[in-house]
FIVEX-899933 format. One record per residue (C-alpha): residue in three letters; x, y, z. Coordinates in nm, 2 decimals. Example, Ala and Ser with C-alpha at 12.3 -4.5 7.8 and 13.67 -1.06 7.14 Angstrom:
<nodes>
res/px/py/pz
ALA/1.23/-0.45/0.78
SER/1.37/-0.11/0.71
</nodes>
This chain:
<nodes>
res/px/py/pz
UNK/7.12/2.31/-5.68
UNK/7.27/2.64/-5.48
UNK/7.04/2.88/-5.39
UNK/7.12/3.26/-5.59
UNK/7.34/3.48/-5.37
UNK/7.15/3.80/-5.21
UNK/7.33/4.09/-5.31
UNK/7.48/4.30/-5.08
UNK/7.27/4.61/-4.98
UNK/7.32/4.92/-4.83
UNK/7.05/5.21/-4.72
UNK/7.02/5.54/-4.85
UNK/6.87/5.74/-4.57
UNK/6.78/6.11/-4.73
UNK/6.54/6.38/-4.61
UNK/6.13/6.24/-4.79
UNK/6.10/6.60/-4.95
UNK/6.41/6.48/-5.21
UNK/6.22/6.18/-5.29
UNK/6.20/6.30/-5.67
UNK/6.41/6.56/-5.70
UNK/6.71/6.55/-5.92
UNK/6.93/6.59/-5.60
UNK/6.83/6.25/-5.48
UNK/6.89/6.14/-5.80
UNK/7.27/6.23/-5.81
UNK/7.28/6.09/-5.48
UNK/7.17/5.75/-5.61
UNK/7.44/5.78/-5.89
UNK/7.73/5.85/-5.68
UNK/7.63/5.59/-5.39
UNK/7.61/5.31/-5.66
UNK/7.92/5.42/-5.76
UNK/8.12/5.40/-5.41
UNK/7.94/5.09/-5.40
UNK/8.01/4.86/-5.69
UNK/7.80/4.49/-5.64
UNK/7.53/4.66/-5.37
UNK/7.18/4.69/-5.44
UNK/7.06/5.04/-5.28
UNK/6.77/5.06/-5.06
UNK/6.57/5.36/-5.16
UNK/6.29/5.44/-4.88
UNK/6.16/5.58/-5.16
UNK/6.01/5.34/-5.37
UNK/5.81/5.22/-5.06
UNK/5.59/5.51/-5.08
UNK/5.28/5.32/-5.18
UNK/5.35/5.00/-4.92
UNK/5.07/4.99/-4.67
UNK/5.32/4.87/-4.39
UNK/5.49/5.23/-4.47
UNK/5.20/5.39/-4.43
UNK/5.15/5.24/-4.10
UNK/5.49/5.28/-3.96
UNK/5.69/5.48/-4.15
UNK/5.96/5.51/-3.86
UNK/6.00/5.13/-3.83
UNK/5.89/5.03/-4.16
UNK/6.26/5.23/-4.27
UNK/6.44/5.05/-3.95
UNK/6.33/4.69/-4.07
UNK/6.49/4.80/-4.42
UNK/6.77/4.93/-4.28
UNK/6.82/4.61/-4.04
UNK/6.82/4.41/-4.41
UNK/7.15/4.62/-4.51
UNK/7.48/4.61/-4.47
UNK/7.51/4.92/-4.43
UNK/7.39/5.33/-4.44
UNK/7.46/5.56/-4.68
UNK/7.29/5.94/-4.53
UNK/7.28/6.32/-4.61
UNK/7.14/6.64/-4.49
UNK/6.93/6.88/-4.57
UNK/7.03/7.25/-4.63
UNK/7.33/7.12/-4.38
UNK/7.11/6.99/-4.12
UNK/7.01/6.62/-4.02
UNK/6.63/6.58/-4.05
UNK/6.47/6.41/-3.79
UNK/6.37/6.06/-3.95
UNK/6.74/6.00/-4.12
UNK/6.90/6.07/-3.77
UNK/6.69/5.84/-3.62
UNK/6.76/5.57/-3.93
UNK/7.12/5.70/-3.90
UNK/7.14/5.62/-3.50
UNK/6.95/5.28/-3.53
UNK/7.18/5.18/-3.77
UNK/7.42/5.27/-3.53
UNK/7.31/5.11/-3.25
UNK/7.37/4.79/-3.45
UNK/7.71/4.82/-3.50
UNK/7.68/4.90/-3.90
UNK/7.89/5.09/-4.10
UNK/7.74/5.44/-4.15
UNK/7.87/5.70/-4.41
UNK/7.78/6.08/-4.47
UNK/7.76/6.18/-4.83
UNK/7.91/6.51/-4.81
UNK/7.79/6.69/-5.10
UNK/7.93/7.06/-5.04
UNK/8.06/7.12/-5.38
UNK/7.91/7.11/-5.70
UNK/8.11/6.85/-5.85
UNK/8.01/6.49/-5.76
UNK/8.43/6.45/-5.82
UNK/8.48/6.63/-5.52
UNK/8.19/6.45/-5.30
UNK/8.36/6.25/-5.05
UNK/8.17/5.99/-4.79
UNK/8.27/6.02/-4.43
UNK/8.23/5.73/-4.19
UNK/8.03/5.81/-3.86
UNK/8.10/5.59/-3.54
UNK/7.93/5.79/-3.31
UNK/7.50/5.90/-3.26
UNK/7.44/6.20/-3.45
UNK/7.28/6.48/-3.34
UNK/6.95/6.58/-3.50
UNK/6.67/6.85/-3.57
UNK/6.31/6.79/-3.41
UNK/6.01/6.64/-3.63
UNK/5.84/7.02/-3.66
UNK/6.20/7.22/-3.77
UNK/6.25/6.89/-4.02
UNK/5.87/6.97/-4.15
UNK/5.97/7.36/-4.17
UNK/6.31/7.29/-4.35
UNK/6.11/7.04/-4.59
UNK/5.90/7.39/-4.66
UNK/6.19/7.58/-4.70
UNK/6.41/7.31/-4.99
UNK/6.08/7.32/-5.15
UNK/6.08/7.68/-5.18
UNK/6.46/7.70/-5.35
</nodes>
């Protein structure tokens, strides 16, 4: 008897004040659909694991080492400072990383743009103040 195939995965790396929102939730829909047979990692749905808790920062590496790949966004147009961390890890492993540009409206007109090279990204404290400021909108 075979074993079952593991389905292909790939990582959604988002800002953790989305975690919720309906944002994220479009996000989910339109990575599923640029990515038919892939399971999505949400860092999400870990919220509760005590490993998490522990080591949030390399609790979200180990999950994106078990993908294929990384799916990211920003927030309000920057790159908060744990998904450019997840972002240059993934990176640093040779895996295919995508932005989800979502600048217009329409999820028609989102596009996903491949990034081969470390990203550049805000500091813990300006990620906690723009988290403040998305949850003010």
């Amino acid at each position: 008897m075979s074993k079952p195939r593991k389905r292909k995965a790939v990582y959604y790396a988002h800002a953790m004040c989305m975690y919720g929102h309906p944002a994220e939730s479009f996000e989910l829909q339109f990575i599923r659909a640029s990515f038919p047979g892939h399971r999505v990692i949400n860092p999400a749905t870990y919220g509760q694991d005590p490993n998490k808790r522990r080591d949030v920062l390399g609790f979200c590496f180990r999950l994106v080492e078990s993908s294929e790949g990384v799916v990211f966004s920003r927030l309000l147009g920057k790159i908060t400072a744990g998904v450019g961390a997840e972002v240059n890890h993934a990176l640093s492993l040779s895996m295919p990383v995508f932005e989800l540009k979502t600048w217009r409206l329409s999820m028609e007109e989102w596009t996903l743009k491949r990034i081969e090279r470390p990203v550049r990204f805000i500091a813990r404290d300006a990620t906690i103040a723009l988290y403040r400021e998305y949850e003010s909108q």
